[in-house]
One Martini backbone bead per residue (centre of mass of N, CA, C, O) as a GRO file, in nm:
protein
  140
    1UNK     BB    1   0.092   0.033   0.028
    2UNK     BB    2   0.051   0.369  -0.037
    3UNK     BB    3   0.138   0.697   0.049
    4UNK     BB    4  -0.072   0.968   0.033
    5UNK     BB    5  -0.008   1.340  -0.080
    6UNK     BB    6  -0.123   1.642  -0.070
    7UNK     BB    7  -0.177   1.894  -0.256
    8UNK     BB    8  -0.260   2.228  -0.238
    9UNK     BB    9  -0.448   2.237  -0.517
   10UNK     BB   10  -0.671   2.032  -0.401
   11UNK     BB   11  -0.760   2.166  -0.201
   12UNK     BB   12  -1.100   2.178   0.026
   13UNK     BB   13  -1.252   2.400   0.183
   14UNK     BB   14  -1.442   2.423   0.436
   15UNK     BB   15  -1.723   2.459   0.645
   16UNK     BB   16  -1.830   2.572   1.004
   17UNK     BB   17  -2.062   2.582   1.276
   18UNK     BB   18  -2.084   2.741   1.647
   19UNK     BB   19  -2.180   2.723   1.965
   20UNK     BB   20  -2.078   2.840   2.280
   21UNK     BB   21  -2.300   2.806   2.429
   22UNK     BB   22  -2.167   2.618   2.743
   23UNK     BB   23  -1.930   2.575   2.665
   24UNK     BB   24  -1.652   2.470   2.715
   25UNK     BB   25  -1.332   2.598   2.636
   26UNK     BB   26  -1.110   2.359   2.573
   27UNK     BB   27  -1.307   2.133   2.412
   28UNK     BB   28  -1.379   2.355   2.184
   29UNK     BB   29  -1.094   2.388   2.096
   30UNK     BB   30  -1.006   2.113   1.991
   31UNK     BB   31  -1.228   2.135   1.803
   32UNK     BB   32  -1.110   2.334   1.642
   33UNK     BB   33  -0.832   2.278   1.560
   34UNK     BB   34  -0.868   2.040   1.413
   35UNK     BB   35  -1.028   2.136   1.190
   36UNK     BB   36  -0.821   2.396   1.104
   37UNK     BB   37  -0.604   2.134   1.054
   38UNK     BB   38  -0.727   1.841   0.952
   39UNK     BB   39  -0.764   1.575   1.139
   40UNK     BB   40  -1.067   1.458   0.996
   41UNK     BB   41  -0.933   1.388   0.745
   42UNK     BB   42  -0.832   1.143   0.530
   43UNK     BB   43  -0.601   1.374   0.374
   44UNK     BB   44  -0.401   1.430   0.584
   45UNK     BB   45  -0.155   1.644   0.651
   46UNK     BB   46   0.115   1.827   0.762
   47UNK     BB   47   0.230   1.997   0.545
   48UNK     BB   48  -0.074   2.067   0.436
   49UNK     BB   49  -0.332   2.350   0.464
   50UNK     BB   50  -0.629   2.142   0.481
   51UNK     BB   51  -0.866   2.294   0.621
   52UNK     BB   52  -1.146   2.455   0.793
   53UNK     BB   53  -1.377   2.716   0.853
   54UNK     BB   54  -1.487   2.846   1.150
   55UNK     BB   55  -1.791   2.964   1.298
   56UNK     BB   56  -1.825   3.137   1.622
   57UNK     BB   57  -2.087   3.181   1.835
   58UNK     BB   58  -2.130   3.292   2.132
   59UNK     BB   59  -1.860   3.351   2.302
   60UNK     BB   60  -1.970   3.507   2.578
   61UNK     BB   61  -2.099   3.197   2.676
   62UNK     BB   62  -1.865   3.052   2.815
   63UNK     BB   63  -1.731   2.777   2.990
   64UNK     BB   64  -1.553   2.731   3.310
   65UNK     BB   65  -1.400   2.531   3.516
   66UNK     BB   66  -1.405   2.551   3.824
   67UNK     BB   67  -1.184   2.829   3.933
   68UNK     BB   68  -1.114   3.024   3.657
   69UNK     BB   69  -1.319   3.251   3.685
   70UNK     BB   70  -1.084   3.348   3.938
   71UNK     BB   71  -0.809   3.259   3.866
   72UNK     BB   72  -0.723   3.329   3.586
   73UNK     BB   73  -0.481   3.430   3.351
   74UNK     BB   74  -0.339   3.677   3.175
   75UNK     BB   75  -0.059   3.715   2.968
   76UNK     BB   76   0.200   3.991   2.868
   77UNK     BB   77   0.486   4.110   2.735
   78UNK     BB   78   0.659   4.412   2.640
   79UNK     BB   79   0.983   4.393   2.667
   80UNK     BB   80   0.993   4.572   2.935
   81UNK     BB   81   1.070   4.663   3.203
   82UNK     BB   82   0.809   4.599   3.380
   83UNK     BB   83   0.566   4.471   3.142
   84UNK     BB   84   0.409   4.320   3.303
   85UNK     BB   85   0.040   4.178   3.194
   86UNK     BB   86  -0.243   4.124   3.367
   87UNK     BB   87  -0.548   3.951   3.333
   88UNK     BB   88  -0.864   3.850   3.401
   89UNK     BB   89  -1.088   3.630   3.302
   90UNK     BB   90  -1.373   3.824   3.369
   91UNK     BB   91  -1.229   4.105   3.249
   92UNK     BB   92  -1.218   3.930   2.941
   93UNK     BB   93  -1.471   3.875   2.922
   94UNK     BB   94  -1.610   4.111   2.906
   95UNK     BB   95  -1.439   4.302   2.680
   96UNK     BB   96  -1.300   4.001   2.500
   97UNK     BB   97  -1.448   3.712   2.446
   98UNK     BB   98  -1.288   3.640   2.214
   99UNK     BB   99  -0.987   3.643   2.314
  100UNK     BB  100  -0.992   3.338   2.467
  101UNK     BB  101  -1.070   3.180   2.194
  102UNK     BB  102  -0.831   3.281   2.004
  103UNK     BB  103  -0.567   3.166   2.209
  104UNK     BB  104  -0.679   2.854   2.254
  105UNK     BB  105  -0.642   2.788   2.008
  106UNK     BB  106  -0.342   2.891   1.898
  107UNK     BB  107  -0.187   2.702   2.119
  108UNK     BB  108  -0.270   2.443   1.891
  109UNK     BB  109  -0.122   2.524   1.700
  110UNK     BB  110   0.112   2.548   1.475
  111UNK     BB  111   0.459   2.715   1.532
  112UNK     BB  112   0.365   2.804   1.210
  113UNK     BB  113   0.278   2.913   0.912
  114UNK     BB  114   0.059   2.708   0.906
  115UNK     BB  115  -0.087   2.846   1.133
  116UNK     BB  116  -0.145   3.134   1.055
  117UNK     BB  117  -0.328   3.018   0.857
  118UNK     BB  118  -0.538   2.857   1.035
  119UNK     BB  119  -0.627   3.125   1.228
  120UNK     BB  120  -0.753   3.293   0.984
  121UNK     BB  121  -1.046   3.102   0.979
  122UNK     BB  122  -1.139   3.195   1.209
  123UNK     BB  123  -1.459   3.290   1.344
  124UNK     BB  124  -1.600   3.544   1.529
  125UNK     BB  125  -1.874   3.578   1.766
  126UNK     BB  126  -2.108   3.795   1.874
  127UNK     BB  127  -2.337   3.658   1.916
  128UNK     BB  128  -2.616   3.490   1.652
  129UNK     BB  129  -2.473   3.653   1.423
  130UNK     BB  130  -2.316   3.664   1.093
  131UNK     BB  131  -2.167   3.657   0.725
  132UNK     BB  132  -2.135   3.333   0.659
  133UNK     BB  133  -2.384   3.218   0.480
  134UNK     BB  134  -2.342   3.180   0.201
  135UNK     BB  135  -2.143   2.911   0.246
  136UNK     BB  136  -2.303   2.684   0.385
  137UNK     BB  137  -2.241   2.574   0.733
  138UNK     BB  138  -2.146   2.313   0.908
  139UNK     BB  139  -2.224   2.153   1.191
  140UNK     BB  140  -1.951   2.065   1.428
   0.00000   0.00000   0.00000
């Protein structure tokens, strides 16, 4: 049996839509991974961009177990002496609720060229409507 290799110009990016609301975290996290690395696919390649766009709706209904809603911090350092900022969790869901799932996804993906491109295809979304109906996305 010979090993087939998708090859760039075959690819075929499907749509997928999922709603946020009630889903755990981490979970739904590696749920959008998945799909936008292409490892649901049989024609899986670790080296070609197969995946496909993820549309998530209701983003800022999220739920977190355990103590995280009060305990999690987000860090990141401005590169500067004292420069580390960090924000908790609860008022990172008031404020940027996209970017709570936007950092948990990015973090599951390869930290290659071709993972900038597949977190390109991530939407989020606060609220159950979205721009990407004409696609017509299937339900994750």
């Amino acid at each position: 049996m010979q090993t087939t290799f998708m090859k760039q110009e075959k690819v075929q990016h499907g749509w997928f839509i999922t709603s946020a609301k009630g889903q755990v975290l981490g979970r739904l996290a590696t749920r959008i991974a998945t799909a936008l690395m292409g490892k649901h696919k049989v024609t899986f390649t670790p080296s070609t961009d197969d995946g496909d766009h993820v549309v998530v709706t209701d983003v800022e209904a999220l739920v977190v177990t355990g103590r995280k809603a009060t305990d999690k911090m987000y860090r990141y350092h401005t590169g500067y002496i004292g420069g580390l900022h960090e924000t908790p969790f609860h008022k990172m869901q008031q404020q940027r609720p996209e970017e709570i799932l936007h950092l948990a996804v990015k973090r599951m993906l390869p930290k290659t060229i071709n993972g900038s491109h597949m977190i390109k295809r991530l939407k989020l979304y606060k609220g159950s409507t979205h721009a990407h109906a004409a696609q017509n996305p299937q339900p994750l």
